[in-house]
C-alpha positions, 0 to 999 in steps of 0.5 A: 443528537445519536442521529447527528453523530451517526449521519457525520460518521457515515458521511466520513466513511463515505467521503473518505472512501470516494478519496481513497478509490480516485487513488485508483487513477492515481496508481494507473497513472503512477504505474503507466508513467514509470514502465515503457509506453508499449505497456501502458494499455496492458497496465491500464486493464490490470488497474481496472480490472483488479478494481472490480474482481477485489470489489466484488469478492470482498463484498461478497465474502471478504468483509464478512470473513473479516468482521462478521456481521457489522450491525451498523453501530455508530455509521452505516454498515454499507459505508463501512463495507464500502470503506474497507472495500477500497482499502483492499484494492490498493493492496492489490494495486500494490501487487499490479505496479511490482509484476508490470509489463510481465504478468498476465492477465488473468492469472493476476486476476485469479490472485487478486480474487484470492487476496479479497477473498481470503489472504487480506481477509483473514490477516485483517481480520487478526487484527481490525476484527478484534482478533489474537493479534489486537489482544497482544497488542498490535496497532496498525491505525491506518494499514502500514502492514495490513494493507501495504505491507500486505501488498508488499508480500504477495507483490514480492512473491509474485516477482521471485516466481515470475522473474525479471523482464527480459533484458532488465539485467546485464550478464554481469548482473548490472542493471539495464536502465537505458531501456527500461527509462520510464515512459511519461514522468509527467503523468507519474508527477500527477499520479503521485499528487491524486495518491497523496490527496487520496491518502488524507481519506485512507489516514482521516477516515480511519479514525472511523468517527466525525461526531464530536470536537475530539475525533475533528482534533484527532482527523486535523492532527492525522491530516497534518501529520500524513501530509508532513510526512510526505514532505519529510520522504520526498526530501530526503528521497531528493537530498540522498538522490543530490548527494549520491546521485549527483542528481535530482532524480524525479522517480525518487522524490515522487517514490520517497513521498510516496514511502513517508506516507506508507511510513506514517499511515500505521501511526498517524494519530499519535505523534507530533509534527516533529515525529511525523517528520521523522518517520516519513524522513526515515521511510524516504531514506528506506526507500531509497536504499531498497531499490537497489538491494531489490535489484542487487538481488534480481527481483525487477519492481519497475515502478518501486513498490516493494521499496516503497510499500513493504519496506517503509510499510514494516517501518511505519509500523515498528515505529508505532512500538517505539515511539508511542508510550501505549503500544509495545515493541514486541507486539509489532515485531510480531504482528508484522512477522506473522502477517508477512510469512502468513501472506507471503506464504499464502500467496507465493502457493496461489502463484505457484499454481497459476505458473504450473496451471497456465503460466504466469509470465506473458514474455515466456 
């Protein structure tokens, strides 16, 4: 029976994790279709290379420092590592769709081996490794701060250092759209969809168990609820986009469901479907509205990562202490105000010296 449970949570973490890694394709396709197609090879190399340079300096240093010395206790500890693994390469995924079209290479690469080593490690391990920050309270089920909103932060540090692209803003500080229009909406349309599949594995799997009738209930309800909430942002993207706007815009239905599920990924385990609607509604219309405060105050995210991941990430997660009779309000305001000054930080002094060392902006 013990080898039964083992080998069904094992199967869980690694089923889940091979959906979580084709998001990958999902991020590339996203990512090329919303920037301007003389970019679209530039961004396909930073996709698969960040894949690589995460996976590699999370194995080899940022699990360990993360969770020590996993012995294998209820599913393999090589499904474990491989699970996780992933998860850190959508927080750098993050980073590579806010500094398109603008960031070099390698320094990004440089970042991104820091994060996986080092940043995403340590603030993980506060938390999902049983540290101070799981001992006050704080709940993050699947990773609205600990992975998105972690990405956020280093992405938005990325983004004040390097600047916008050239001509992205008018002299009287408006917005260049007749430029900048996204390349390919079809191949950001398929992208959204293969993010949307892969975040069942990024929420199902994180209840980290397949052995028994109650965790099946629980992944069936987590399942529900993460798919709800996509369609609760998407419409709200859609419905604020035709009053507003006057028109259906595309971009904003793909970036709203895409934010209700960065909203519900920190709590998918707990509330109704009725809820589960809410907070992905709630994160579309976070979304929504963050994408021109973003540019109001000059920081160019061409894909929307930063409305879609750092905002509705810190969203999701302070719904958890509102909505969840267990969890307390307090203890997520304050895990998600020391994670963000604590990779923000961290991460604006890695892209400082890469600027001072190399230079960080190709267009200079």
């Amino acid at each position: 029976m013990l080898d039964i449970q083992y080998i069904l949570s094992t199967f869980l973490l690694l089923f889940s994790g091979a959906l979580v890694f084709w998001m990958a394709a999902g991020f590339s396709m996203l990512e090329c279709g919303l920037v301007r197609a003389s970019k679209a090879v530039e961004i396909l190399k930073k996709n698969v290379g960040l894949y690589c340079v995460s996976a590699i300096f999370f194995a080899f240093g940022g699990y360990s420092i993360m969770y020590g010395d996993f012995t294998g206790i209820g599913h393999s500890s090589a499904a474990d590592m491989f699970f996780q693994l992933v998860f850190v390469a959508t927080a750098a995924s993050i980073i590579s769709g806010t500094i398109a079209e603008r960031a070099k290479f390698w320094p990004f690469m440089v970042v991104v081996a820091v994060l996986s080593l080092i940043i995403y490690p340590i603030q993980g391990s506060w938390t999902w490794g049983g540290g101070f920050l799981s001992e006050l309270g704080f709940s993050d089920f699947a990773g609205s701060t600990i992975v998105h909103s972690v990405g956020g932060w280093a992405a938005l540090a990325g983004a004040i250092l390097l600047g916008s692209r050239r001509g992205r803003y008018n002299d009287d500080n408006s917005v260049n759209t007749w430029d900048f229009q996204p390349s390919n909406l079809t191949a950001a349309t398929i992208g959204t969809f293969i993010l949307w599949l892969g975040w069942f594995g990024f929420n199902g799997g994180s209840q980290l168990a397949m052995a028994t009738k109650t965790d099946i209930d629980a992944i069936a309800n987590v399942f529900a609820n993460t798919h709800i909430a996509a369609v609760a942002g998407s419409l709200m993207a859609l419905f604020l986009s035709s009053m507003i706007k006057k028109s259906i815009n595309l971009p904003m239905m793909l970036n709203g469901a895409l934010a209700g599920l960065v909203a519900i990924t920190a709590g998918p385990d707990y509330p109704s479907l009725e809820l589960a609607v809410l907070i992905g509604a709630i994160g579309g219309i976070i979304m929504f509205f963050s994408v021109p405060l973003f540019d109001r105050v000059r920081v160019d995210d061409p894909v929307g990562a930063l409305s879609v991941h750092l905002m509705p990430g810190i969203w999701g997660t302070l719904a958890v202490g509102i909505f969840k009779p267990e969890a307390s309000v307090l203890a997520q305001i304050q895990g998600v105000g020391i994670i963000g000054a604590f990779v923000f930080t961290a991460s604006f002094i890695v892209w400082y010296i890469m600027k001072r060392v190399v230079g960080i902006n190709s267009e200079e």
